[in-house]
Every structure is written in structure tokens, then in C-alpha cells.
Residue frames relative to the residue before (quaternion, step in Angstrom):
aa qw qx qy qz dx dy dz
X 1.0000 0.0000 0.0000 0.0000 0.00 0.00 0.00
X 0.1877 -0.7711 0.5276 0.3030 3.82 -0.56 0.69
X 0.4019 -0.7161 0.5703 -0.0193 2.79 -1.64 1.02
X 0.1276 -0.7578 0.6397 -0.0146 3.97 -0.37 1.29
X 0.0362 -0.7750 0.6263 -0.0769 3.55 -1.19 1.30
X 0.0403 -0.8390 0.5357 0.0861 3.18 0.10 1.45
X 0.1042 -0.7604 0.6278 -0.1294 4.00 -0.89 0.63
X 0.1403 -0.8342 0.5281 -0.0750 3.27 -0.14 2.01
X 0.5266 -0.6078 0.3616 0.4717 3.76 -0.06 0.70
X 0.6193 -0.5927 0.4656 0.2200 3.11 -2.03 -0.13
X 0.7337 -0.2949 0.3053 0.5306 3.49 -0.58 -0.11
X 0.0233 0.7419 -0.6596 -0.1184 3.51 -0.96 1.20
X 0.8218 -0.2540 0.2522 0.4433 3.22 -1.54 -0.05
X 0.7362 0.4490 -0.2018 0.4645 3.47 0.90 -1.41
X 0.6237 0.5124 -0.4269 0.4076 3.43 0.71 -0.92
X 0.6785 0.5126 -0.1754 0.4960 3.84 1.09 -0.64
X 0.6398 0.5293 -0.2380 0.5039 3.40 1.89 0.23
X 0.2949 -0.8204 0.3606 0.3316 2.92 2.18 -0.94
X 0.4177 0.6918 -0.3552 0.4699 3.30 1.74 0.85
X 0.7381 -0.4444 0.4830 0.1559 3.66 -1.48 0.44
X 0.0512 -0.9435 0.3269 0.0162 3.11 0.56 0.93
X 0.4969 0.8368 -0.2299 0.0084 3.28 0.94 -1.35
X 0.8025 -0.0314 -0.1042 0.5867 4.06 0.61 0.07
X 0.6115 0.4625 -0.4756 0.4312 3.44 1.31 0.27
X 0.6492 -0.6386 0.3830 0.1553 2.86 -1.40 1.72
X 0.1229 0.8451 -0.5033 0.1319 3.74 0.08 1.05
X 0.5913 -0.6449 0.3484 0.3363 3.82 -0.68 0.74
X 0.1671 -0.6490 0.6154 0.4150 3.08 -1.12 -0.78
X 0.7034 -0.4683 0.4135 0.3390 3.01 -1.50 1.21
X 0.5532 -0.5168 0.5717 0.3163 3.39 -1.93 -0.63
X 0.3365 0.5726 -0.4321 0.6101 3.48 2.06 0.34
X 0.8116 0.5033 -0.0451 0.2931 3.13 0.20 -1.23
X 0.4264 0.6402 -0.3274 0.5487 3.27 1.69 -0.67
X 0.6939 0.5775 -0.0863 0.4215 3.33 0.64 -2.20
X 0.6450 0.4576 -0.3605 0.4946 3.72 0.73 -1.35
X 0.5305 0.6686 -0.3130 0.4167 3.92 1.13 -1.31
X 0.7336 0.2460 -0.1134 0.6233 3.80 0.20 -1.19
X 0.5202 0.4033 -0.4966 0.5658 3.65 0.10 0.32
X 0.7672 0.1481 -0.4479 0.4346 3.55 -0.03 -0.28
X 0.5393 0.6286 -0.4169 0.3745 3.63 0.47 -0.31
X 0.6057 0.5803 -0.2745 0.4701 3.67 1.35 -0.71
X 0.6462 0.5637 -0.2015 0.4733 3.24 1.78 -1.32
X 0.3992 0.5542 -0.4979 0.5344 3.82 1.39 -1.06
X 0.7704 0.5593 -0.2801 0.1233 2.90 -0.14 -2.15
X 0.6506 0.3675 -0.2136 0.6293 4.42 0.95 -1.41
X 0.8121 0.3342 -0.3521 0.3238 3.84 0.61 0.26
X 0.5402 -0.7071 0.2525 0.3800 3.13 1.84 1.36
X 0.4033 0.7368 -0.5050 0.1986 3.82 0.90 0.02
X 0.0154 -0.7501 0.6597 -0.0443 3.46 -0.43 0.95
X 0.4102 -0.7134 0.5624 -0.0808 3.21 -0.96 2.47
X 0.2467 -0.7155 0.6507 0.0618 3.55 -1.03 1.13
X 0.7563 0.2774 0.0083 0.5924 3.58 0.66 -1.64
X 0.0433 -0.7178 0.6931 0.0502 3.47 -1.60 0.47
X 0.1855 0.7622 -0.6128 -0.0955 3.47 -0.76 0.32
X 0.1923 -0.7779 0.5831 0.1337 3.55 -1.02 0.83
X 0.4781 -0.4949 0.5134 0.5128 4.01 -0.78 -0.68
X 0.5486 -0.4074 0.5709 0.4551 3.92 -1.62 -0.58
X 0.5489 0.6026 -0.3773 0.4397 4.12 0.70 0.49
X 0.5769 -0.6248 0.4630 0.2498 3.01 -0.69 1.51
X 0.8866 0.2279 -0.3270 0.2348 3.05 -0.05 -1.23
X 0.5311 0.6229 -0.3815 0.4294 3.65 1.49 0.56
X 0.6784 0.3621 -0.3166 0.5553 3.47 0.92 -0.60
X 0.5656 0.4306 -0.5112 0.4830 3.79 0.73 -0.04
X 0.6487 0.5063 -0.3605 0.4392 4.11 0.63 -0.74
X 0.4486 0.7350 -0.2795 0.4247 3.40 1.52 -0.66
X 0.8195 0.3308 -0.1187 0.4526 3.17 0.31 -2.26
X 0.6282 0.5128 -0.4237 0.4035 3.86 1.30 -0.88
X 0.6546 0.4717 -0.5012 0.3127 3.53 0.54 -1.04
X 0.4729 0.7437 -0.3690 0.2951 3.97 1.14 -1.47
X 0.8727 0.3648 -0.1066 0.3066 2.89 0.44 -1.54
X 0.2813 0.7440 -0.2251 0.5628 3.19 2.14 -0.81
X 0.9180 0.3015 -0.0610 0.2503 3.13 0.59 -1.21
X 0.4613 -0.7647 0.2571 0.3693 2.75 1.96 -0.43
X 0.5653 0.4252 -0.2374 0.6658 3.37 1.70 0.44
X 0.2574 0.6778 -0.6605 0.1953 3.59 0.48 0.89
X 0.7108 0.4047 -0.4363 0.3751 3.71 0.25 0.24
X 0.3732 0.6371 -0.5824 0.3402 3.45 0.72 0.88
X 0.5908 -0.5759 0.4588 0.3299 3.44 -1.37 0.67
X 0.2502 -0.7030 0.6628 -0.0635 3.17 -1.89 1.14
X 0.0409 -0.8262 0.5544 0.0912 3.16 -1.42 0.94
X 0.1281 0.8999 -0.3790 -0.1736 3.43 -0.20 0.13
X 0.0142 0.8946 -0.4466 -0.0085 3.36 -1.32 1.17
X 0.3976 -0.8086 0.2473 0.3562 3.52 -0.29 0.65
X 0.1778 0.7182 -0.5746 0.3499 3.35 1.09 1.03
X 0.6921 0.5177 -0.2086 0.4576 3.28 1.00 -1.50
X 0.2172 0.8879 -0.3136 0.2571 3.75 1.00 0.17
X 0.4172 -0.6496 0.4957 0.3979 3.71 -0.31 0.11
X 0.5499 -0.5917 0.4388 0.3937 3.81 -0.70 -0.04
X 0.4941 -0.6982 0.4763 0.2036 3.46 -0.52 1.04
X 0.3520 -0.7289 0.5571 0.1855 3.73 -0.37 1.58
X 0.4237 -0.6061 0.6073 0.2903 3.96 0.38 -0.45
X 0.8701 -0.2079 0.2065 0.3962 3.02 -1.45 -0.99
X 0.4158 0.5308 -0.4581 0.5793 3.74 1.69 0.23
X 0.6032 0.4606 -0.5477 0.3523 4.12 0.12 -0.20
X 0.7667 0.3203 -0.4577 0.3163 2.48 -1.55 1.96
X 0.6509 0.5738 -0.2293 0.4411 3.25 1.26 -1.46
X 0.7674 -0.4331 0.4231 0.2109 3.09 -1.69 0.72
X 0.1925 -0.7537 0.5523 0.2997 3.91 -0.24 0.14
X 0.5751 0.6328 -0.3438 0.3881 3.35 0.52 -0.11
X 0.5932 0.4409 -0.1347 0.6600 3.06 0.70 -2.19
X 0.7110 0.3449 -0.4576 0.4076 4.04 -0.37 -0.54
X 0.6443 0.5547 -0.2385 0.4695 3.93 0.70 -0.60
X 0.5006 0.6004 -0.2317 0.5790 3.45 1.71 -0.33
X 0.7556 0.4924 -0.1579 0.4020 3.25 0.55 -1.67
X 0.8056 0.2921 0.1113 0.5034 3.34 0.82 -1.90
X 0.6320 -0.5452 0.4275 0.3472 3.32 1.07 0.36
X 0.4846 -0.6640 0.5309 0.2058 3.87 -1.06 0.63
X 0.6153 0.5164 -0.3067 0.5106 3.38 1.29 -0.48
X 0.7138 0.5128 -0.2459 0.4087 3.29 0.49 -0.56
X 0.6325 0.2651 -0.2998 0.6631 3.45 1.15 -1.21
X 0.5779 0.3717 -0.6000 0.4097 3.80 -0.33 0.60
X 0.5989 0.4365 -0.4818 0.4676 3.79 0.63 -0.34
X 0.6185 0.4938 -0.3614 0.4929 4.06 0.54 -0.93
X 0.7418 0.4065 -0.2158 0.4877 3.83 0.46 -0.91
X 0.7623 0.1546 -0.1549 0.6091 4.19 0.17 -0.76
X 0.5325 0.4117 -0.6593 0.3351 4.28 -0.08 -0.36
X 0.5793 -0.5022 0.6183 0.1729 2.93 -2.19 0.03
X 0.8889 0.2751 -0.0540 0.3622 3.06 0.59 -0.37
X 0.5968 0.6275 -0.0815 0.4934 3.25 1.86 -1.00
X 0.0353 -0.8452 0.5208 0.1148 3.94 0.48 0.96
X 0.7182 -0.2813 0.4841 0.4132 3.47 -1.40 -0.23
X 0.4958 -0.4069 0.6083 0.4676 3.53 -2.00 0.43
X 0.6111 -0.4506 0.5030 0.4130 3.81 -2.22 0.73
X 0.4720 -0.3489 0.7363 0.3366 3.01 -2.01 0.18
X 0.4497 -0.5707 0.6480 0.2282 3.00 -1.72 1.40
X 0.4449 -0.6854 0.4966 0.2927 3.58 -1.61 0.35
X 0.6922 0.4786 -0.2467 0.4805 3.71 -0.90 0.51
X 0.6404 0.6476 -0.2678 0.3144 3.67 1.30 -0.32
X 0.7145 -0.4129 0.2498 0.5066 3.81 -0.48 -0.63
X 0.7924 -0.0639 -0.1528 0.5871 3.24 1.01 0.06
X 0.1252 0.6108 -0.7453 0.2362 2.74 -0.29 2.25
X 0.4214 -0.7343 0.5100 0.1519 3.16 -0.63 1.93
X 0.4712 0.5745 -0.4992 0.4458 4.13 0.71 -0.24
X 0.6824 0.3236 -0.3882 0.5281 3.60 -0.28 -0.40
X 0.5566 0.6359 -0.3570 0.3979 4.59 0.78 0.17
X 0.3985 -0.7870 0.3722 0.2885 3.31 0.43 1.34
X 0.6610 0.5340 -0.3198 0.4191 4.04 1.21 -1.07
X 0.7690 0.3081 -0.3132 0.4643 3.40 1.08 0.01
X 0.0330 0.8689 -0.4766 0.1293 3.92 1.50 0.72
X 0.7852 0.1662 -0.0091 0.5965 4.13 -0.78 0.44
X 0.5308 0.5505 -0.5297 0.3668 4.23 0.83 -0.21
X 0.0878 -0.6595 0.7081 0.2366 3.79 -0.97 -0.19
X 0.4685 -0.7534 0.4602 0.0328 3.26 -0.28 2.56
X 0.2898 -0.6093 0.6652 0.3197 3.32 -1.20 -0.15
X 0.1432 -0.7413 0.5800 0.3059 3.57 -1.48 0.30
X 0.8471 0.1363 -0.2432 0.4524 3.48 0.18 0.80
X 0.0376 -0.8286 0.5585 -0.0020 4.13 -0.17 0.25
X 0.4758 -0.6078 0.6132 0.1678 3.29 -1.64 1.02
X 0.5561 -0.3904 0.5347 0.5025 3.67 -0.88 -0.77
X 0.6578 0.5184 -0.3114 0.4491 3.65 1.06 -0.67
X 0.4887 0.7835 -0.1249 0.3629 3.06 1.03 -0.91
X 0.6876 0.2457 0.0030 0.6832 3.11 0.56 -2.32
X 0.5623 0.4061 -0.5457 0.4702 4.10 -0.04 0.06
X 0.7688 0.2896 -0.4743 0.3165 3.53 0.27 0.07
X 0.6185 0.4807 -0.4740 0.4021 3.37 0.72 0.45
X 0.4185 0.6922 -0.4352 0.3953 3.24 1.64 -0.33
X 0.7784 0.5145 -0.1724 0.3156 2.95 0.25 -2.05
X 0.6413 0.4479 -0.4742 0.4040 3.85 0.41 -0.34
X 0.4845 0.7234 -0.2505 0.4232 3.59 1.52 -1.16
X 0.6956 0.3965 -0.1277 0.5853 3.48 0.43 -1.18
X 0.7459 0.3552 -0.3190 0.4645 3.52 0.19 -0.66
X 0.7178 0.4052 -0.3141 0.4711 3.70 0.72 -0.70
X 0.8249 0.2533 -0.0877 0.4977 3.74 0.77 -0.98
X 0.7990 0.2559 -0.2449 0.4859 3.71 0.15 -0.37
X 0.6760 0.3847 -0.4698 0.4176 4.02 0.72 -0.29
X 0.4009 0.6169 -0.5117 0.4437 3.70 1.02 0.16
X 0.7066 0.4970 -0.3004 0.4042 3.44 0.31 -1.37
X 0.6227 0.4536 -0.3263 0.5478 3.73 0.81 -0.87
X 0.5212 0.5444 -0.5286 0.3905 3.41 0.23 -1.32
X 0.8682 0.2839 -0.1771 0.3664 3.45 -0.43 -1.69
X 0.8095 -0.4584 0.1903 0.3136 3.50 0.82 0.98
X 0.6889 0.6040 -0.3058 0.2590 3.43 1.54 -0.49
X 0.5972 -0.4944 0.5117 0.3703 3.90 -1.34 0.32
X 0.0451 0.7533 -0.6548 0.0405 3.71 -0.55 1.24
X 0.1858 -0.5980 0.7650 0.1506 3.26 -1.49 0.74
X 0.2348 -0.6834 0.6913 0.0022 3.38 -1.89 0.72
X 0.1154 0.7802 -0.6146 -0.0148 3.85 0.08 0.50
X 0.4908 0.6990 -0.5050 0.1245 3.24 -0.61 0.66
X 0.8902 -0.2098 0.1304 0.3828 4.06 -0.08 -1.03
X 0.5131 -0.6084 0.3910 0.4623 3.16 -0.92 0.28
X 0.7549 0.4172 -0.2847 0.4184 3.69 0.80 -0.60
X 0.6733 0.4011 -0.3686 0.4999 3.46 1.45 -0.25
X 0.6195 0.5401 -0.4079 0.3976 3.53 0.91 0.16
X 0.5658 0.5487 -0.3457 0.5092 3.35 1.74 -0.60
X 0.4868 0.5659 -0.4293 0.5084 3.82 1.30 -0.72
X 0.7905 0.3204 -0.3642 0.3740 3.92 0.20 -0.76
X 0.5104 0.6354 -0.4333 0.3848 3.73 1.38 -0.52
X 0.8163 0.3505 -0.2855 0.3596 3.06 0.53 -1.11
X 0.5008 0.5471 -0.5110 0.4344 3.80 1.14 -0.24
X 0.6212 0.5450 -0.3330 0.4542 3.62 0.54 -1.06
X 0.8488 0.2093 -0.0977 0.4757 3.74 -0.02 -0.84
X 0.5468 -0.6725 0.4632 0.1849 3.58 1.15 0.52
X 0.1380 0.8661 -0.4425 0.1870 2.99 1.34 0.11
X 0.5543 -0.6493 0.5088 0.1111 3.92 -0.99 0.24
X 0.5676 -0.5634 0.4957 0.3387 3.95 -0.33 -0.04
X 0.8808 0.2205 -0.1098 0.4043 3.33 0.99 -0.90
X 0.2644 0.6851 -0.3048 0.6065 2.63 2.75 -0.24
X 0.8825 0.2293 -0.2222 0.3452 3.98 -0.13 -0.70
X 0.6200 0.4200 -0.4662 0.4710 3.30 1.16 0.51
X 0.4649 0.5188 -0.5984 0.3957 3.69 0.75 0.86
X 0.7382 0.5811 -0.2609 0.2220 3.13 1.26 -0.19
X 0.0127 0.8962 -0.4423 0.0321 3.81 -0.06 0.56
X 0.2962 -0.7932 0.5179 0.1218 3.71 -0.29 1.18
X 0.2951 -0.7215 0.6195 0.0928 3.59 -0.87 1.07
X 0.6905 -0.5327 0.4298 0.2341 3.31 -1.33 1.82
X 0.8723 -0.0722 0.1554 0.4580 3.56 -1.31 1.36
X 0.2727 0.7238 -0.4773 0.4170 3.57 1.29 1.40
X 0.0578 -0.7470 0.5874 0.3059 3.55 0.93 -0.39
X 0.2572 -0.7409 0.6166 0.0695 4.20 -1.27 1.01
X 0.1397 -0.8345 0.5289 0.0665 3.76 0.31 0.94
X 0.1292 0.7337 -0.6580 0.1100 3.96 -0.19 1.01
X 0.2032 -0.6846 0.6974 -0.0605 2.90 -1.07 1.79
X 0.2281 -0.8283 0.4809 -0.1751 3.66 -0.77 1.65
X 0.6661 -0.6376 0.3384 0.1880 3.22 -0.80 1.03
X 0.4447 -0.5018 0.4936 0.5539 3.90 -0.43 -1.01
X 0.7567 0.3200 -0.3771 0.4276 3.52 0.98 -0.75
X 0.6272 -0.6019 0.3805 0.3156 3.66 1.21 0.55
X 0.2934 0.6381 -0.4836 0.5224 3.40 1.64 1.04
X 0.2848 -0.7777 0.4716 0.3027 3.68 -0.84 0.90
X 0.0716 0.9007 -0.3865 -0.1850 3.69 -0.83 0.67
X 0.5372 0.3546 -0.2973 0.7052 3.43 1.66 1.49
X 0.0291 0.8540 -0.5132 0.0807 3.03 -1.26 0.48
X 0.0664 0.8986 -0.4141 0.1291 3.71 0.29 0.93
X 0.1190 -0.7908 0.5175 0.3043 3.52 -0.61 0.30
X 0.5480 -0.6375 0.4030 0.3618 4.20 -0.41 0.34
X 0.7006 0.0664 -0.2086 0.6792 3.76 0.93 -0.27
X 0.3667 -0.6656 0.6346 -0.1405 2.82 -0.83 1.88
X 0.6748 0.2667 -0.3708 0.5797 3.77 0.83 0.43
X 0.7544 0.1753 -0.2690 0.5725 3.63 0.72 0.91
X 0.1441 0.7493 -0.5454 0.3468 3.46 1.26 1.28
X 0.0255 -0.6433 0.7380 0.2022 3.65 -1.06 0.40
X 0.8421 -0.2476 0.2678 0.3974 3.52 -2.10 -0.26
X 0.1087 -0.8071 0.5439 0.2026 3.99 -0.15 0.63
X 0.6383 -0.6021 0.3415 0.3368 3.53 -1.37 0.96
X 0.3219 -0.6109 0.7145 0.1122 3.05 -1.75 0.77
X 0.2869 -0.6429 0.6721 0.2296 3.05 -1.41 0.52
X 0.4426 -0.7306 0.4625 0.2376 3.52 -0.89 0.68
């Protein structure tokens, strides 16, 4: 039966700043380190045994990656990383305070930029501190400056279809470490999920998401491993 483990990093530096995070390359805390091997302990007492890994080109995913692995006792499974797999790119909100930006622009508004479906941030300006073009991991890409959730599922979705629903297809246990917004890009493809269907959803830090899947790669279970920091699991509609 193929098995999908999603695994949203741990606390980064920024998320603990209350800042905009999206393609700048930020740690994870020593919360976060800890949240990381905690789920890897969880893989680990629920006998999952991981063929495939994929992580993004973010630190603070391929480090949550290598702690949970090892946590688990399967740090020599194979890894891929790609920046398809990327958080969503905040635009002209990377960096800024959430607060102070909710101050400026009104709370309505930065809840439309942050939960719509469809509705990205103002662009990142070009030439600034985090113009990701001048970032060797993204060399020859034409970047996006700013992305919805809609946005970043389409870069998801070719990704998943070309490289990781193979792996399942043929039956294997995949982990996915990577984002809340790119992991919500794979929920909804998987569960068919609606626009307004995938913004009830929200994936809790180093939660491990157990999706037990059909042959045709329809999900037909669904569990999170710490079950005292479960949120609402998807429905298909």
C-alpha cells in the first residue's frame, strides 16, 4: 500500500520573530531542532519504514529532514531536493514583521495576502535583499516575485506528478519535508480538495501526516502521529 508522509519543518528563527518567511533561507531554532527529532521518533514507534525522501533547497527543511531520519533510524534513505518544493514566495511582505505589517495595511488585508487562495502579496522589488536571482540554487529558473497558494500548487503539481506520484504509484513509503504551503499544494491535489476546501486546512510543525492511498493514489486514511497536536484532517469532498 503506498504510503505519503507529509512533515512541515520546525520552528525557524523567523517563525519565532513573527516575520515572513518564504524563500529566505532561515534556520531552525533549537525548538525546532527538537520539534524535528520528535517527529522522527514518531515515524520511528509507528514502524514506518521510508524508501523516498523529498525535502525543498531550504535549510530549514532539509535540516528537519536529516533530524527526523536520523531520529528515526533511517538516515540513509535516499533524498531529493527541489525548489519546486519551496514555501510560497511572500513578495514584497518578505521579511516584515506580521504584526507591524497588520498595523500598516490593516488586518483585513494581510489576512487576504496570508489565507485567500488565490490573491498573492505586492512583487518583491528587483535588486533588493532578497532578490533570490543573484542564489546560485535557483541559476537559469525564471523566479516568481510573489505567489498565492494557487500560484505555488502550480509548480508543485508538475513536481509531484512527474517525481514523487511515481514513487507511490509503485507502492513506496514517501516522506516530504518541506512547507506549510507546499504541503497544502500536495493535500489539496491528493484529496481534490476545493479552494475553500484547502484553506480549512493547516499542517502543524514536525506533526508527521500519515496518508494511506489507494493504487489510484486516492487517499483512504489519514492520521497524524502526535495526536495531542493534531489539527482537523482533510476530507475529500
Amino acid at each position: 500500500m503506498p504510503t505519503l508522509i507529509l512533515l512541515r519543518h520546525g520552528q525557524s528563527q523567523w517563525n519565532l520573530e513573527d516575520r515572513f518567511t518564504g524563500w529566505v533561507d532561515v534556520d531552525l531554532t533549537a525548538e525546532g531542532e527538537a520539534q524535528a527529532r520528535k517527529g522522527g521518533e514518531l515515524i520511528r514507534a509507528a514502524g514506518l519504514q521510508v524508501d523516498r525522501a523529498y525535502t525543498s533547497v531550504l535549510t530549514r527543511a532539509i535540516r528537519t529532514l536529516w533530524l527526523a531520519l536520523t531520529a528515526a533510524g533511517q538516515v540513509f534513505v535516499p533524498e531529493t531536493k527541489d525548489w519546486r518544493l519551496n514555501e510560497r514566495h511572500y513578495g514584497g511582505l518578505t521579511g516584515l514583521n506580521k504584526t507591524e505589517t497588520a498595523e500598516k495595511h490593516g488586518a483585513d488585508q494581510v489576512r487576504i495576502w496570508r489565507r485567500s487562495y488565490d490573491t498573492p502579496p505586492p512583487p518583491l522589488a528587483p535588486g533588493g535583499e532578497w532578490d533570490f536571482s543573484r542564489d546560485r540554487r535557483y541559476a537559469g529558473l525564471v523566479l516568481p516575485d510573489t505567489e498565492s497558494l494557487k500560484t505555488t500548487l502550480e509548480r508543485v503539481e508538475p513536481y509531484w506528478t512527474a517525481e514523487i506520484a511515481p514513487r507511490l504509484a509503485a507502492g513506496e513509503t514517501v516522506l516530504v519535508a518541506a512547507h506549510g504551503n507546499s504541503l497544502r499544494a500536495i493535500v489539496k491535489l491528493i484529496y481534490g480538495l476545493s479552494a475553500d476546501g484547502i484553506m480549512e486546512v493547516e499542517i502543524p510543525t514536525s506533526n508527521p501526516l500519515v496518508i494511506d492511498l489507494d493504487a489510484a493514489l486516492k487517499p483512504l486514511a489519514a492520521r497524524y502521529l502526535d495526536a495531542d497536536r493534531a489539527q482537523a484532517l482533510p476530507k475529500a469532498p
